[in-house]
Backbone as XML, in Angstrom:
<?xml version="1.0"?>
<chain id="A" units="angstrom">
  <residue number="1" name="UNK">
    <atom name="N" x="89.049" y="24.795" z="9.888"/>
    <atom name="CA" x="89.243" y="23.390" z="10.210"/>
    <atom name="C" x="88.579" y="23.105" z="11.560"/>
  </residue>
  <residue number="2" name="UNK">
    <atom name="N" x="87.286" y="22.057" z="11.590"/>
    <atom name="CA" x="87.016" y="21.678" z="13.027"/>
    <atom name="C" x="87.636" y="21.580" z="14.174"/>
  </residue>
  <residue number="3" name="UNK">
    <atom name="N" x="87.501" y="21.621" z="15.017"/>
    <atom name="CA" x="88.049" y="21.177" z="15.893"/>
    <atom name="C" x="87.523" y="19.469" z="16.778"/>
  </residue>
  <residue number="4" name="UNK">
    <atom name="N" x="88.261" y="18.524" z="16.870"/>
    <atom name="CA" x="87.276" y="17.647" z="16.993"/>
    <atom name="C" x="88.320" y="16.667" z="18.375"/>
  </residue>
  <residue number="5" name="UNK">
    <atom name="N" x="87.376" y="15.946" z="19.042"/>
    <atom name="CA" x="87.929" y="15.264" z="19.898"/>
    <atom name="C" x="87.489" y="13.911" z="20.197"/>
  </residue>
  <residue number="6" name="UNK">
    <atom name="N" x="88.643" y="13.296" z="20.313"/>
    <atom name="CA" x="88.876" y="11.624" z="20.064"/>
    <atom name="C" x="88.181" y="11.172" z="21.198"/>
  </residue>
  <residue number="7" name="UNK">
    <atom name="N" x="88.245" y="9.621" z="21.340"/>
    <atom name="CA" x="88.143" y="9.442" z="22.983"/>
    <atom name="C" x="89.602" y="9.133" z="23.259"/>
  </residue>
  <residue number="8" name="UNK">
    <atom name="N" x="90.699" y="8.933" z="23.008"/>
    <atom name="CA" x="91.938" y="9.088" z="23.358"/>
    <atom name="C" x="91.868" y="10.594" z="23.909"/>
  </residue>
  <residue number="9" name="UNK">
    <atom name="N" x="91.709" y="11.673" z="23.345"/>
    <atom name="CA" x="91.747" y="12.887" z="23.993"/>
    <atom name="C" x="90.836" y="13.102" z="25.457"/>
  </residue>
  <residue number="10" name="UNK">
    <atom name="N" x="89.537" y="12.727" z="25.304"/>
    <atom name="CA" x="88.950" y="12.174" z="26.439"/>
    <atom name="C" x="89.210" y="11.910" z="27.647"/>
  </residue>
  <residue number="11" name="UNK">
    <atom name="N" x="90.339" y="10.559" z="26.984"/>
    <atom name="CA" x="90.825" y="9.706" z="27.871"/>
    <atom name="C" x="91.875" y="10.773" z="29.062"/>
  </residue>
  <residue number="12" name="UNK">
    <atom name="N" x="92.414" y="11.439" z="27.836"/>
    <atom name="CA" x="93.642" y="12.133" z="28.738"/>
    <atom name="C" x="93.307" y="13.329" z="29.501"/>
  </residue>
  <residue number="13" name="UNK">
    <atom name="N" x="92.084" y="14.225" z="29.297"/>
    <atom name="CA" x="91.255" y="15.476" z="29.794"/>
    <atom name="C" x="90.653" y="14.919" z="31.070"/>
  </residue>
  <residue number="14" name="UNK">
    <atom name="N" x="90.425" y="13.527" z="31.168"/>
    <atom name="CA" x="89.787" y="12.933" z="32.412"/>
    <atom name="C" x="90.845" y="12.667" z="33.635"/>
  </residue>
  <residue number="15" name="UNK">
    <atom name="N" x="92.091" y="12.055" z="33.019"/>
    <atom name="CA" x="93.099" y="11.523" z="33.833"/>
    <atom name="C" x="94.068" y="12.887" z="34.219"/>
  </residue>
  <residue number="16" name="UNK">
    <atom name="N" x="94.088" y="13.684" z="33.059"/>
    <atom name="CA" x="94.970" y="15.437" z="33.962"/>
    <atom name="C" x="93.524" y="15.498" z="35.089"/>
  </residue>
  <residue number="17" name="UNK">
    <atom name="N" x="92.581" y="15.995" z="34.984"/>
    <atom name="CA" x="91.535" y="16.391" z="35.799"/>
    <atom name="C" x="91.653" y="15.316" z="37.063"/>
  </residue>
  <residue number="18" name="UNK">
    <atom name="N" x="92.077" y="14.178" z="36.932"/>
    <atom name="CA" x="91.716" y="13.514" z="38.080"/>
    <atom name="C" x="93.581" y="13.591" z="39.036"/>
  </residue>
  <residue number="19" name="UNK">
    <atom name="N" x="94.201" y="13.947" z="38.313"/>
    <atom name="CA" x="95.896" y="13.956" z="38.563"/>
    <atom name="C" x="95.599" y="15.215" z="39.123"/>
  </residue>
  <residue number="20" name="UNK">
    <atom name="N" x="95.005" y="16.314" z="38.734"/>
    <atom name="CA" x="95.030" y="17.755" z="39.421"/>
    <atom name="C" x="94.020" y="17.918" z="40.729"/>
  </residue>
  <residue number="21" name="UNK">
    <atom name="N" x="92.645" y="17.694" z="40.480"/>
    <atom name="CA" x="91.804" y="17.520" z="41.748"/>
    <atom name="C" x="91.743" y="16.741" z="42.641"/>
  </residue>
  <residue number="22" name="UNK">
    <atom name="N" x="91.951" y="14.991" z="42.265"/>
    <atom name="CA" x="91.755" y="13.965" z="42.858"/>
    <atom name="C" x="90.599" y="13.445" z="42.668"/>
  </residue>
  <residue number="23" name="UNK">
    <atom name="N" x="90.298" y="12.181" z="43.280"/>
    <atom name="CA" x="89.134" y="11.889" z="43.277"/>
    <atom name="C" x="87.723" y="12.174" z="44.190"/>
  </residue>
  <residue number="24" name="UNK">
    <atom name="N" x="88.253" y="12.571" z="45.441"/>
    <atom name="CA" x="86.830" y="13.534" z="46.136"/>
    <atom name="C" x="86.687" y="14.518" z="45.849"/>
  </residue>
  <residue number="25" name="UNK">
    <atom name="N" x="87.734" y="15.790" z="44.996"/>
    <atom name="CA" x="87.028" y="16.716" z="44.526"/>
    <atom name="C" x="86.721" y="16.705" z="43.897"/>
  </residue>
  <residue number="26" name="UNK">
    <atom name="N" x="86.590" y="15.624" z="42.513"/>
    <atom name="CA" x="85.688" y="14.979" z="40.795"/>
    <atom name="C" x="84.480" y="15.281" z="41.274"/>
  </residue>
  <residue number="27" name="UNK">
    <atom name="N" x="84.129" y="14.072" z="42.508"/>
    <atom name="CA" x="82.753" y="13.929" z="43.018"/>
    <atom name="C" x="82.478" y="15.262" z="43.355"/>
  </residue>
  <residue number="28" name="UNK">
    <atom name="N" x="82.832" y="15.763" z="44.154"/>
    <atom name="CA" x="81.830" y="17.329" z="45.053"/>
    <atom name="C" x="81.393" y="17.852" z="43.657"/>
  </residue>
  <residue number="29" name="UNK">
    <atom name="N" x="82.484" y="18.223" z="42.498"/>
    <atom name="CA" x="82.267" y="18.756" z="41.488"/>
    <atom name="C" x="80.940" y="18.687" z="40.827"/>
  </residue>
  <residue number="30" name="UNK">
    <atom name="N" x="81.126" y="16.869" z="40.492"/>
    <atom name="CA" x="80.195" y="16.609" z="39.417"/>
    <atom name="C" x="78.667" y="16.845" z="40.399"/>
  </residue>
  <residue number="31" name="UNK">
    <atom name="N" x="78.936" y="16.375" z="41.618"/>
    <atom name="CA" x="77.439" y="16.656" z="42.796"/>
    <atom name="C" x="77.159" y="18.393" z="42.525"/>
  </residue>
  <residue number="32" name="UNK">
    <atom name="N" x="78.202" y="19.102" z="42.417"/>
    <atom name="CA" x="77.498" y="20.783" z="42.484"/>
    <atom name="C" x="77.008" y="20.846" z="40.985"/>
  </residue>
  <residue number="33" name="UNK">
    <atom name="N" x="77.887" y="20.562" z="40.280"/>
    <atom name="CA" x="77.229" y="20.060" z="38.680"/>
    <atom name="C" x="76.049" y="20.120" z="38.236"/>
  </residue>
  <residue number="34" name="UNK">
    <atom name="N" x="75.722" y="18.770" z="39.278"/>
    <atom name="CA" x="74.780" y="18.534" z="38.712"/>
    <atom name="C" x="73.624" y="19.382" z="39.529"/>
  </residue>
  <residue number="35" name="UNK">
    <atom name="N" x="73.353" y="19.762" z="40.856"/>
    <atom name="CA" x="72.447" y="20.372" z="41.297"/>
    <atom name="C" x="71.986" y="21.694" z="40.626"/>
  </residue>
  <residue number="36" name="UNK">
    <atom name="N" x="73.151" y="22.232" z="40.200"/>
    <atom name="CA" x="73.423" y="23.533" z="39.014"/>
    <atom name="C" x="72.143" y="23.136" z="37.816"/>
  </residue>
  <residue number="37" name="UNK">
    <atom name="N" x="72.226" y="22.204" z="37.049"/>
    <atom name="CA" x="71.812" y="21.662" z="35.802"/>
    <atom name="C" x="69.945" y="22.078" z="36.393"/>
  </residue>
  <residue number="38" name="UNK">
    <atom name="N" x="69.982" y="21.138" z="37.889"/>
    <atom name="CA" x="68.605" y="20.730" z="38.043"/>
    <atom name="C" x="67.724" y="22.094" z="38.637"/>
  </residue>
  <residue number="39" name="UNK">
    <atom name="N" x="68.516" y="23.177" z="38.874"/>
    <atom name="CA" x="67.716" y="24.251" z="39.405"/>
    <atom name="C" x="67.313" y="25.043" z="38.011"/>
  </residue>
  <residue number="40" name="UNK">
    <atom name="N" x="68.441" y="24.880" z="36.962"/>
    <atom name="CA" x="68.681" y="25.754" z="35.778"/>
    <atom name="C" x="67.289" y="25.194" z="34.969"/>
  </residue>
  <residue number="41" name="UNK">
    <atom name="N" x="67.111" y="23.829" z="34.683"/>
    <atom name="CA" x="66.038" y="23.112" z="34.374"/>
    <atom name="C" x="64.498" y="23.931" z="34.591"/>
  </residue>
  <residue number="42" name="UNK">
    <atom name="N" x="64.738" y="23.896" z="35.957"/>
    <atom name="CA" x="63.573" y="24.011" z="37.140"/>
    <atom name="C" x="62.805" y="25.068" z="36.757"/>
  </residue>
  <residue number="43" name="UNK">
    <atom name="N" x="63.821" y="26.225" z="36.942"/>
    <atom name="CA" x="63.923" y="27.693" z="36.367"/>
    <atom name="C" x="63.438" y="27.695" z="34.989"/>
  </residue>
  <residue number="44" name="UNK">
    <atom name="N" x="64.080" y="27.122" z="33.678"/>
    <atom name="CA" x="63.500" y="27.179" z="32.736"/>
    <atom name="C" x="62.034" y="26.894" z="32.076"/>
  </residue>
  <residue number="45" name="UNK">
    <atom name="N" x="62.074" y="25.576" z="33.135"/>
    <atom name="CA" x="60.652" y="25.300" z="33.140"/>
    <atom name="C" x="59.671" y="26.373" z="33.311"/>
  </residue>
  <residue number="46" name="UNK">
    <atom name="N" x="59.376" y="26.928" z="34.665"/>
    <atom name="CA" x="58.878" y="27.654" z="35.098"/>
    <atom name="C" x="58.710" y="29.144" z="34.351"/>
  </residue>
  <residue number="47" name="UNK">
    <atom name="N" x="59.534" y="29.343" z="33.999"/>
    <atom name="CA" x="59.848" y="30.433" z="32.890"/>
    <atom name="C" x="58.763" y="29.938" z="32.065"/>
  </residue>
  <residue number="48" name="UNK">
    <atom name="N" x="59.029" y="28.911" z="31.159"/>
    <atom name="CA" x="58.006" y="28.500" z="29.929"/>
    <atom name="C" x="57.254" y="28.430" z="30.569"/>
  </residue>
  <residue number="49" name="UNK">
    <atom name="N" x="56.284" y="28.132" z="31.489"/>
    <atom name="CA" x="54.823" y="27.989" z="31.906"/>
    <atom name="C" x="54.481" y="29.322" z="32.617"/>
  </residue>
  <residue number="50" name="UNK">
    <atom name="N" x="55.265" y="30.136" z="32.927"/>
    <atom name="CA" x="54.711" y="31.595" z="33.072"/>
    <atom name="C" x="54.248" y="31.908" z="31.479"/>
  </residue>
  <residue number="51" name="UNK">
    <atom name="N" x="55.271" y="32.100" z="30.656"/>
    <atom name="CA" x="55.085" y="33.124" z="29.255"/>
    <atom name="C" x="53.950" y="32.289" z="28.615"/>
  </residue>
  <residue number="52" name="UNK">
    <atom name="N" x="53.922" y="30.378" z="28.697"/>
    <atom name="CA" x="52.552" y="29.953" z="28.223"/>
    <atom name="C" x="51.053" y="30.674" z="29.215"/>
  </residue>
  <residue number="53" name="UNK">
    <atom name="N" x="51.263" y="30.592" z="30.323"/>
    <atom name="CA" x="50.362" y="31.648" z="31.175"/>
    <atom name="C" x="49.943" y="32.555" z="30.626"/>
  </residue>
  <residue number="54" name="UNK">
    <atom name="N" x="50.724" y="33.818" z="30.119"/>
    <atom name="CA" x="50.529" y="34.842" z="30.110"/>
    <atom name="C" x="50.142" y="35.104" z="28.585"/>
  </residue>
  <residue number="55" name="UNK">
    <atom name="N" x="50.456" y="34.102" z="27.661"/>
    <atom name="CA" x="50.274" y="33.749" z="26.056"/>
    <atom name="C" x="48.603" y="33.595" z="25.797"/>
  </residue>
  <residue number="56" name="UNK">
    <atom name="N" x="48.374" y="32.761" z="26.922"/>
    <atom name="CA" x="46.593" y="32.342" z="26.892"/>
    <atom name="C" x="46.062" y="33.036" z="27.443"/>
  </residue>
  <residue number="57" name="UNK">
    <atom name="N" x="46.283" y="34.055" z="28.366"/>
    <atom name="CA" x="45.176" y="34.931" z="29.339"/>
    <atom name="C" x="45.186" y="36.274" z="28.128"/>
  </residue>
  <residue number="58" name="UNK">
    <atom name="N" x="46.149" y="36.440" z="27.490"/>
    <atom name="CA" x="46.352" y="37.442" z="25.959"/>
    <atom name="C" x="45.519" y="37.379" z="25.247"/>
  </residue>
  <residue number="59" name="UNK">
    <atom name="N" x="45.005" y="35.687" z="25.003"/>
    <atom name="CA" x="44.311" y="35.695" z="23.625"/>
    <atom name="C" x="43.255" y="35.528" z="24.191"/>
  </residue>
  <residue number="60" name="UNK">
    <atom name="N" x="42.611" y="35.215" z="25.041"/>
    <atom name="CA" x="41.462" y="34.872" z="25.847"/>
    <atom name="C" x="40.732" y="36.930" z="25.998"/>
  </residue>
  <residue number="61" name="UNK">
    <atom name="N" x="42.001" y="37.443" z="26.226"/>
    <atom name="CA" x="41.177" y="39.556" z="26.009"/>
    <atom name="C" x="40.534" y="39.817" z="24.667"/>
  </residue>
</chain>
């Protein structure tokens, strides 16, 4: 059986989270969050344009 979630459930996962941290630690959160996301990105990127790098200098021998 799925498991599935409402926005009533939502509703209430947001309001415990904001009853337990508050509201300046939501923010710091979602700010480390998100800097997390944009290095992970960054990284991946870079990753794919090395192995495309190294894909074409292969077939080019």
């Amino acid at each position: 059986m799925p498991f599935r979630v409402g926005p009533m459930e939502l509703v209430l996962v947001l309001l415990l989270a904001l009853l337990i941290f508050g509201p300046d630690r939501i923010a710091k959160l979602g700010g480390e969050l998100g800097k997390s996301i944009s290095a992970f990105q960054r990284e991946m990127k870079k990753e794919n344009e090395d192995t495309e790098e190294e894909s074409s200098t292969s077939e080019a021998a």
